[in-house]
C-alpha positions as a printed Julia matrix, in Angstrom:
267×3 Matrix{Float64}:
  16.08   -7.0     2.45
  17.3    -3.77    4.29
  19.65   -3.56    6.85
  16.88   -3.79    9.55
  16.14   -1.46   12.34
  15.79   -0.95   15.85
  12.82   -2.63   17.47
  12.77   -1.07   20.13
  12.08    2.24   18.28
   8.01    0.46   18.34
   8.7    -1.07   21.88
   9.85   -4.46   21.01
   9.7    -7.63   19.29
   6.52   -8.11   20.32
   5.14   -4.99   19.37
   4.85   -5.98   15.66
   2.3    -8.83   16.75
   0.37   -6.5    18.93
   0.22   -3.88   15.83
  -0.58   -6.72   13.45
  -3.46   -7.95   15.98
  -4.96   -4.34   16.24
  -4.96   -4.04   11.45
  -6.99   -7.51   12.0
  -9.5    -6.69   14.95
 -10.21   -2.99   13.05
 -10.23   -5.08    9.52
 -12.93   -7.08   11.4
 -14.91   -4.06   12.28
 -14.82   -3.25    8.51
 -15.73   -6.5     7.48
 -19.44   -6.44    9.45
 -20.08   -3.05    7.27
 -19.14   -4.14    4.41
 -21.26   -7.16    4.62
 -24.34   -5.06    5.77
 -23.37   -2.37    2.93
 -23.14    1.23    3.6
 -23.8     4.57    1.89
 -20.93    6.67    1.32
 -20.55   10.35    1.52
 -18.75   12.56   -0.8
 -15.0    14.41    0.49
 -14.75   18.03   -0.89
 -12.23   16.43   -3.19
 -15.31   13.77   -4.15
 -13.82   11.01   -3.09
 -16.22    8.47   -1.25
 -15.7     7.98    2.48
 -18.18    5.4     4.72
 -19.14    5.27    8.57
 -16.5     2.5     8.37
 -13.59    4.56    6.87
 -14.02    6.61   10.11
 -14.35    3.72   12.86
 -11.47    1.9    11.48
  -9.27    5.11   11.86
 -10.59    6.01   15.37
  -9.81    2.86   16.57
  -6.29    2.31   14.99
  -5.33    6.01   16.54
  -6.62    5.98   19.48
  -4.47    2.9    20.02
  -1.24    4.77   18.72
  -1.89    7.53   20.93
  -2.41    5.74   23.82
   0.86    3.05   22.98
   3.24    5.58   21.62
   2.04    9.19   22.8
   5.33   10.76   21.5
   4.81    9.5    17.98
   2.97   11.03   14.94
  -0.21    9.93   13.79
  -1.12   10.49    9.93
  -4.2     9.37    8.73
  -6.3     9.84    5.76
  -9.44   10.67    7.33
  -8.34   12.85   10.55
  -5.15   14.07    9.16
  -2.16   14.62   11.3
  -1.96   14.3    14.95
   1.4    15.32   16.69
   4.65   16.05   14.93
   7.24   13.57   15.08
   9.24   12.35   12.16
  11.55   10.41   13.85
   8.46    8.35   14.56
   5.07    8.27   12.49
   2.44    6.38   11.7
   0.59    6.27    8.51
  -2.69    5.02    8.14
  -5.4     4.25    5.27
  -8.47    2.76    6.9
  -9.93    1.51    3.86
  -7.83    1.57    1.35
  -9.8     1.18   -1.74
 -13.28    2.91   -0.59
 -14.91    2.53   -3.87
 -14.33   -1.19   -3.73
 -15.68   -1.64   -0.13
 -19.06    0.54   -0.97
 -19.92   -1.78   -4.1
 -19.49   -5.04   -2.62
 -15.59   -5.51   -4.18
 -13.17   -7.47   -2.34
 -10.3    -5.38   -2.97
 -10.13   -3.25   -0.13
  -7.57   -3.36    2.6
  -7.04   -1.69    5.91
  -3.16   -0.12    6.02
  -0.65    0.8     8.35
   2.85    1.78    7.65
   5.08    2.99   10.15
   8.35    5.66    9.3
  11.14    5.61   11.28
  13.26    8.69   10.45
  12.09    9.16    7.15
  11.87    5.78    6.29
   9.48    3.05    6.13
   9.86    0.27    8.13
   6.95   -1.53    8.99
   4.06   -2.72    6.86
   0.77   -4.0     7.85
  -2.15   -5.12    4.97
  -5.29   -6.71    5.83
  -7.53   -7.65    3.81
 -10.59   -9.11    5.07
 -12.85  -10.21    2.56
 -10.09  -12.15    1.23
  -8.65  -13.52    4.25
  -5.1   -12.4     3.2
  -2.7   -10.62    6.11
   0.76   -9.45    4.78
   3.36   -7.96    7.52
   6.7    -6.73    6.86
   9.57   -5.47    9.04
  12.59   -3.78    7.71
  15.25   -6.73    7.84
  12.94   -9.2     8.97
  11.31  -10.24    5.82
   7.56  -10.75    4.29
   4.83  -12.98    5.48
   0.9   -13.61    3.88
  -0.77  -15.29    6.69
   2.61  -16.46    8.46
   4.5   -17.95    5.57
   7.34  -16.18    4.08
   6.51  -14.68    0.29
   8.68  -13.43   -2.62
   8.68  -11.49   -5.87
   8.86  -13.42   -9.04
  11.7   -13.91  -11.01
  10.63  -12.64  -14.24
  14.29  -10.59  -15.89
  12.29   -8.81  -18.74
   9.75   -5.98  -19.53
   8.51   -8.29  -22.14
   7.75  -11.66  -20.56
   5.85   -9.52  -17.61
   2.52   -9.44  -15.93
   1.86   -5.72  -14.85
  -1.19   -4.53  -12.77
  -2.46   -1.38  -12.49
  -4.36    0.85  -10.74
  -7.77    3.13  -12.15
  -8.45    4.63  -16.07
  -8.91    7.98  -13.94
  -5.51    8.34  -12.14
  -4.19    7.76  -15.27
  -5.97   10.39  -17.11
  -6.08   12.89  -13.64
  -2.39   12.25  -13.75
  -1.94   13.21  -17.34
  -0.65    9.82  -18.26
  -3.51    8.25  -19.97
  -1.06    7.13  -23.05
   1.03    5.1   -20.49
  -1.44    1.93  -20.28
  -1.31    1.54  -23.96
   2.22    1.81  -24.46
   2.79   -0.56  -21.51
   0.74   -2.87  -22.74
   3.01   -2.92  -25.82
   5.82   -2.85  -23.89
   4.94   -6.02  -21.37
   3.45   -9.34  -21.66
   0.01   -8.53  -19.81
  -1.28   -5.22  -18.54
  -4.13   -5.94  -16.11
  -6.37   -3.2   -14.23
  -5.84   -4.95  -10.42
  -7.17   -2.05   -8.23
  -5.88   -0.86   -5.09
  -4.14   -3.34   -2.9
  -4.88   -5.93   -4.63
  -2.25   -5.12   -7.29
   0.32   -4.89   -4.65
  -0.98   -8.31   -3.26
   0.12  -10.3    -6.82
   3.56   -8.99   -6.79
   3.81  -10.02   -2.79
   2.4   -13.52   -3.78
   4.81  -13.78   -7.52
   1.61  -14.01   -9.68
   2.57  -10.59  -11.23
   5.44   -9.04  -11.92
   4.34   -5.12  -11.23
   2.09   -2.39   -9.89
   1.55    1.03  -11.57
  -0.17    3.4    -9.47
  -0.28    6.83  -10.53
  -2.1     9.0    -8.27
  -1.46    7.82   -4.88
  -0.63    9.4    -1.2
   1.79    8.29    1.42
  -1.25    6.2     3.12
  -1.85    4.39    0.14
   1.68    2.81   -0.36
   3.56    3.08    2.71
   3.07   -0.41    3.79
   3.38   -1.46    0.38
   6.36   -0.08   -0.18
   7.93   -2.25    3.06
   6.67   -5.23    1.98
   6.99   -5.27   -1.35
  11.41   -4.46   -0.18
  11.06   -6.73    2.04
   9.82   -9.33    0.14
  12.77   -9.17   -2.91
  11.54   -6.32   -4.96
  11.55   -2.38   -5.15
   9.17    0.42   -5.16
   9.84    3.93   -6.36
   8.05    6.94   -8.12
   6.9     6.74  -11.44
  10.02    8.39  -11.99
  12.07    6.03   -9.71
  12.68    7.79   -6.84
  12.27    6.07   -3.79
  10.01    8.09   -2.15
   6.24    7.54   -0.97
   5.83   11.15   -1.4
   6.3    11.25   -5.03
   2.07   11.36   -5.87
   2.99    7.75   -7.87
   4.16    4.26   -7.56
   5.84    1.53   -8.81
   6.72   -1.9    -7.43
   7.91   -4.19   -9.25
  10.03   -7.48   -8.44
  13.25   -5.63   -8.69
  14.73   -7.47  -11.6
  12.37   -5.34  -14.3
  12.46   -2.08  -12.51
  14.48    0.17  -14.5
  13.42   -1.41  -18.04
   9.29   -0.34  -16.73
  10.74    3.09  -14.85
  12.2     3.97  -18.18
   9.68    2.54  -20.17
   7.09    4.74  -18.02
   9.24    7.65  -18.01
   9.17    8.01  -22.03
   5.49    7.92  -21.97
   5.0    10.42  -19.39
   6.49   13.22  -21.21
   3.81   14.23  -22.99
């Protein structure tokens, strides 16, 4: 765990509750579209995005800039709003879009929060599953109130590693790494978006690969995945959620698959 940080940066101690109450109630709001179905539309970059994507965001920053007007809002859908590092929140409303529009119960709703630079709040919902994960700098990691940790697997070898998408391997250049870590761990399994994150949190798995990420996509993860015992990092293992990649890992394997990772990205 970190060192902690000052609560009353986000108004309180029970500020975390009130944040954690607003990721549910908009994860709600998700939840009735994805169980009518929707039709996605196509971002210039071709991405899908849904009538939900959109409510979900509306609603989380419209609460932000009404609870913390001085703070910076950055979400995938509307962008930035203010400018305030010191202070900023970072928000995926459906994380996992492609999941939510074919009927796949991998999708989350995200918030992360940055406190000068670094993360340290996380927020996952995930409503079709019924799992909540919060995380506070110093404070630990719950999944639906109950405190969770990493595994305690020591080597490369005897691990279970997730991973994101065939295409952000390939649109990342990397498309040799998921062979080579399958040779290199126990079990390589494709566990898209969240979800990956989710087996690490819970100890199932061991890792997450995630090439081709933003900071919306692993900002919360990267919280509770510290919080809970392990690390995240780069591809390259820098600890950074701006580094386009991610890995998190329980802590005890992280250098073995950084380095492992690192000698099949050179090509």
């Amino acid at each position: 765990m970190g060192k902690g940080f000052d609560a009353d940066r986000i108004g309180g101690s029970g500020a975390l509750q009130g944040l954690s109450d607003l990721i549910v109630q908009a994860g709600e709001i998700a939840l009735k579209h994805f169980n009518r179905g929707v039709v996605p539309e196509k971002k210039p970059d071709r991405s899908p995005v849904t009538i939900a994507d959109r409510e979900v965001e509306e609603i989380i920053r419209d609460y932000v800039v009404e609870h913390y007007p001085h703070a910076e809002f950055y979400g995938e859908e509307t962008g930035r709003h203010g400018d305030n590092a010191e202070l900023r929140f970072i928000v995926d409303p459906i994380d996992g879009t492609r999941a939510f529009v074919r009927g796949l119960p991998t999708w989350s709703v995200l918030l992360g929060i940055e406190i000068d630079g670094t993360p340290v709040v996380g927020i996952a919902y995930m409503p079709s599953a019924g799992d909540l994960f919060v995380g506070a700098l110093g404070q630990g990691t719950t999944h639906n109130g109950v405190e969770t940790h990493v595994s305690k697997v020591t080597s490369l070898g005897d691990a279970t590693v997730m991973h994101g998408g065939l295409q952000q391997f390939t649109e990342a250049g990397v498309g040799d790494t998921l062979v080579r870590l399958a040779d290199a761990c126990d079990s390589a399994r494709g566990y898209p978006d969240f979800d990956g994150y989710k087996q690490v949190l819970l100890g199932r798995a061991d890792a997450m690969v995630d090439p081709g990420v933003k900071p919306w996509d692993i900002c919360a993860a990267a919280v509770l995945i510290r919080e809970a015992g392990g690390r995240l990092t780069s591809m390259t293992g820098e600890q950074t959620i701006y580094g386009g990649s991610a890995v998190a890992s329980n802590g005890a394997i992280h250098d073995e698959l950084v380095a492992a990772l690192r000698v099949t990205s050179k090509g």
